[in-house]
N, C-alpha and C positions, 0 to 999 in steps of 0.2 A: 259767722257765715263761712261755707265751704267754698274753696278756691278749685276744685277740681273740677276740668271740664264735663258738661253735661250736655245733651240736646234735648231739651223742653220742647221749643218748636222750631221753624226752618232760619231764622232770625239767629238764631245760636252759631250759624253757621257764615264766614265771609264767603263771597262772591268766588275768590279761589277754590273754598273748600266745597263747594259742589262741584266744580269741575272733579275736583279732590276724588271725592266722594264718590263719582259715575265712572271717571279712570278707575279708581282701585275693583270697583264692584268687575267691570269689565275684565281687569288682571285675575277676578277670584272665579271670574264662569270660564276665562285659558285653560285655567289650569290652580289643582287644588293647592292653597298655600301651604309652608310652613307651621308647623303651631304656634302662631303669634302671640297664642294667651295661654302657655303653656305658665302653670302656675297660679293665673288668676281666679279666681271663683266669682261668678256669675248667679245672680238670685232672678227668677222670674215671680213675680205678683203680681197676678190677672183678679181684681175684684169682677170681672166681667167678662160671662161666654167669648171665646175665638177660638176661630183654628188656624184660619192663616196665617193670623201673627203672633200667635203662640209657638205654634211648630214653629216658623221660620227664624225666629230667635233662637229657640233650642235648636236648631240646625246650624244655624250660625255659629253659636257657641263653640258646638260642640266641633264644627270643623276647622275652628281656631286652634282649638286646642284647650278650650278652657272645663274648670270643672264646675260643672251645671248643677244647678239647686233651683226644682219648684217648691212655690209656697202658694196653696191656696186659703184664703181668707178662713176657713176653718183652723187652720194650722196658725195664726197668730194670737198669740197673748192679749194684743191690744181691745181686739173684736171680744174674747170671750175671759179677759180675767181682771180687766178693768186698766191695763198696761196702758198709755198713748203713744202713737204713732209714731214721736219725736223718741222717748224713749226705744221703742223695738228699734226702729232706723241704727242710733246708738248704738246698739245690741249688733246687730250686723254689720256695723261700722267695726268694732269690736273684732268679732271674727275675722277680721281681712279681708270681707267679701268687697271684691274690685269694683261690679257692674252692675247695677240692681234695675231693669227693667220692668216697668207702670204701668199698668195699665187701669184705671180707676173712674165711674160716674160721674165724680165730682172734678170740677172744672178748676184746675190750679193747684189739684193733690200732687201731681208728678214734682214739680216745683218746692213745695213745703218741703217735701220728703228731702228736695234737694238740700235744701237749707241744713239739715242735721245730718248728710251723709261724707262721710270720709271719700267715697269712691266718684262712680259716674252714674250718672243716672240719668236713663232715654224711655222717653215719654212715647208710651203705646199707645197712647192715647187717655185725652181726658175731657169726660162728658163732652159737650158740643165742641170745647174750645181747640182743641189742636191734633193732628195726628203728622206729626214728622216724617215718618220713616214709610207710610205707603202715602205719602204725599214725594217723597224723594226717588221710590220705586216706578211711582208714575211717570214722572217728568223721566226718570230714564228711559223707561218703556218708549214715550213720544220723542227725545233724543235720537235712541236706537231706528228708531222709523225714520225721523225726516230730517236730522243732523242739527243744525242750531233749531232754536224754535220762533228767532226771531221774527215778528209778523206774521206766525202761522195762529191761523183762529182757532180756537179752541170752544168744544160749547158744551159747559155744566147744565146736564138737566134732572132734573127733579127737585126731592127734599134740600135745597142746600143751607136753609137756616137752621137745620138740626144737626150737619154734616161737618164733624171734625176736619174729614179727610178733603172737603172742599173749601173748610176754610184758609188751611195751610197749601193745599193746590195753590189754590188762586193764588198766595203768598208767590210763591215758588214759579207759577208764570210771569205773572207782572215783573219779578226779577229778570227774568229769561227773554223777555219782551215780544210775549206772546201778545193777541188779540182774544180779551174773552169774553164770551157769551155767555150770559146766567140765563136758562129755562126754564119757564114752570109757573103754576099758580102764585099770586101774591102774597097766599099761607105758606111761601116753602121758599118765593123767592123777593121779600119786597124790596120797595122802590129805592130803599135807601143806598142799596147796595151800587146802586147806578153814580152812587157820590164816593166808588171808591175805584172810576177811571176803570168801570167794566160797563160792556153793554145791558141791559134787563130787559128779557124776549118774553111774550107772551104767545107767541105763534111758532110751535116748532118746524112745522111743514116750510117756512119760508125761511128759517136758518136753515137747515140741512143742505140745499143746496150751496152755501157758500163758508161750509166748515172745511179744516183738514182733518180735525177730531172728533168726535162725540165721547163725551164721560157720563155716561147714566150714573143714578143715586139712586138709591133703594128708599123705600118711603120708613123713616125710622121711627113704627110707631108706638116702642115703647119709651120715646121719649116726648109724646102728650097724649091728653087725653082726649077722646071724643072721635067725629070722624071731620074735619075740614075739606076736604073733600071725597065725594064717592068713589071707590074704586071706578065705578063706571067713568065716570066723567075725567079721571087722568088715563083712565083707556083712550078713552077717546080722542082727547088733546098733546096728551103725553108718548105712550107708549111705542117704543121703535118695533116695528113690523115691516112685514115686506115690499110695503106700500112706501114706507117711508124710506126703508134702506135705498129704493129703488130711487131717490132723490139725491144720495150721497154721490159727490166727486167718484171716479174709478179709483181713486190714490187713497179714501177717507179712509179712517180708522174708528173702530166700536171700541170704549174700555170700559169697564166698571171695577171697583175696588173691592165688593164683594161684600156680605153673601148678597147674589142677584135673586128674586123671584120672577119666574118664568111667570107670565100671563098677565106682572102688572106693567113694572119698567121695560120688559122686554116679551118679544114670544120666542118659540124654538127657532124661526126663522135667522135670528140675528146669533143664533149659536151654531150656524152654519155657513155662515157671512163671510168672504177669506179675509175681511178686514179689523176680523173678533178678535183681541189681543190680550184675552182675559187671561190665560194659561200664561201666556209671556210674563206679563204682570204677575204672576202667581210665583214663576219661576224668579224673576229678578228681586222678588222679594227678599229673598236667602242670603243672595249676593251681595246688595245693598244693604242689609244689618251687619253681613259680616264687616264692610266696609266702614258703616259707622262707627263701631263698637271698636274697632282695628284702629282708626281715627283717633276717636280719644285718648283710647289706651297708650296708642304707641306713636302720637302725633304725627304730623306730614312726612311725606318722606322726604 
């Protein structure tokens, strides 16, 4: 087993190291650092479409100072020569590569990989189970708004049993000792979740008036099949419009983690909302990788 620090999911991190974490991210939007990973080499492997947090890791990277290598699943041995994954990991390990960033379907791959790697390795996310680092983006995003988050509500709605990024949220509030609300149909949010010291809403119009936050989810559905519910029917019940916006506190905040679909979770109305902090979240995202990745590398300061 490899001893070199990794972030799987938010759990990888002590209570200091998020403050850690949203200081340093904050010191790197001051003002550009140093090349802190000058010399290190960085592997990106996305088995799965993105843009936000693809770019934003090569951005990160590369404003560290480090020297950047993608690899897309064509490009491995493993996938097309009969190699396994423990082996390639080896292989890279081999080369000296420092930082090798995940991103993969299957639920627990970032971790394996961790087991056979010499360096660091930060979970981009894997299948439904975890997305760290825009579960860490967020929480500073809602930081940067309202200062602690203690006792401020919070309300997840849509898909959130398909939703990495909500699974690790909610992690990463509960820590923070936020108040949160789960919304949405029993297909996306069931009851059980309510046994894990969060609220479970069926009625969105009557939390909105007593949120600080709202986090839309995108409906993610290629990960089941069929339709569980009709686009109509989470229009209807679900979807933030200017009916509903017009229920939010004067103070409330809209987030979502991205990519959003106009017309189901949201309409244009809530991308004109001044309390829409999607672009914020887009931008913090850069900061916050460099900060992780700076983290590992180059421990606390």
């Amino acid at each position: 087993m490899r001893t070199r620090r990794s972030l799987l999911d938010l759990d990888d991190l002590a209570a200091n190291e998020l403050n850690e974490v949203f200081a340093r991210a904050a010191a790197f939007e001051r003002e550009r650092p140093e090349k802190r990973l000058a010399g290190v080499a960085c592997v990106n492997l996305f088995f799965e479409p993105s843009t936000r947090t693809f770019t934003s890791f090569n951005l990160a990277e590369l404003r560290l100072g480090g020297e950047v290598v993608n690899l897309a699943p064509k490009d491995l041995s493993y996938l097309n020569k009969g190699e396994t994954i423990e082996d390639t990991v080896i292989t890279l390990s081999a080369m000296g590569i420092g930082v090798l960033v995940v991103r993969h379907p299957e639920e627990g791959f970032p971790a394996s990989v961790a087991m056979h790697f010499d360096g660091h390795v930060v979970n981009a996310g894997d299948g439904t189970h975890a997305h760290p680092t825009q579960a860490l983006l967020d929480l500073y995003t809602l930081i940067e708004q309202f200062g602690s988050l203690h006792s401020r509500s919070v309300a997840i709605v849509g898909d959130v049993v398909h939703s990495r990024v909500a699974r690790s949220l909610l992690a990463g509030l509960k820590r923070l000792g936020a108040n949160v609300r789960l919304v949405g149909p029993e297909v996306f949010v069931p009851e059980h979740y309510a046994e894990s010291a969060v609220a479970v809403e069926r009625d969105l119009d009557r939390v909105l008036p007593d949120v600080d936050a709202v986090l839309l989810l995108r409906i993610q559905r290629e990960r089941f099949s069929g339709t569980p519910v009709s686009d109509e029917e989470y229009i209807a019940r679900y979807r933030l419009d200017a009916p509903r916006l017009a229920k939010l506190r004067d103070t409330a905040i809209v987030m979502h983690p991205g990519p959003y679909n106009r017309g189901i979770e949201l309409d244009e109305s809530v991308l004109r909302f001044p309390g829409w902090l999607y672009t914020r979240q887009v931008m913090h995202g850069v900061s916050v990788r460099m900060a992780v990745i700076d983290l590992l590398v180059n421990g606390s300061a």
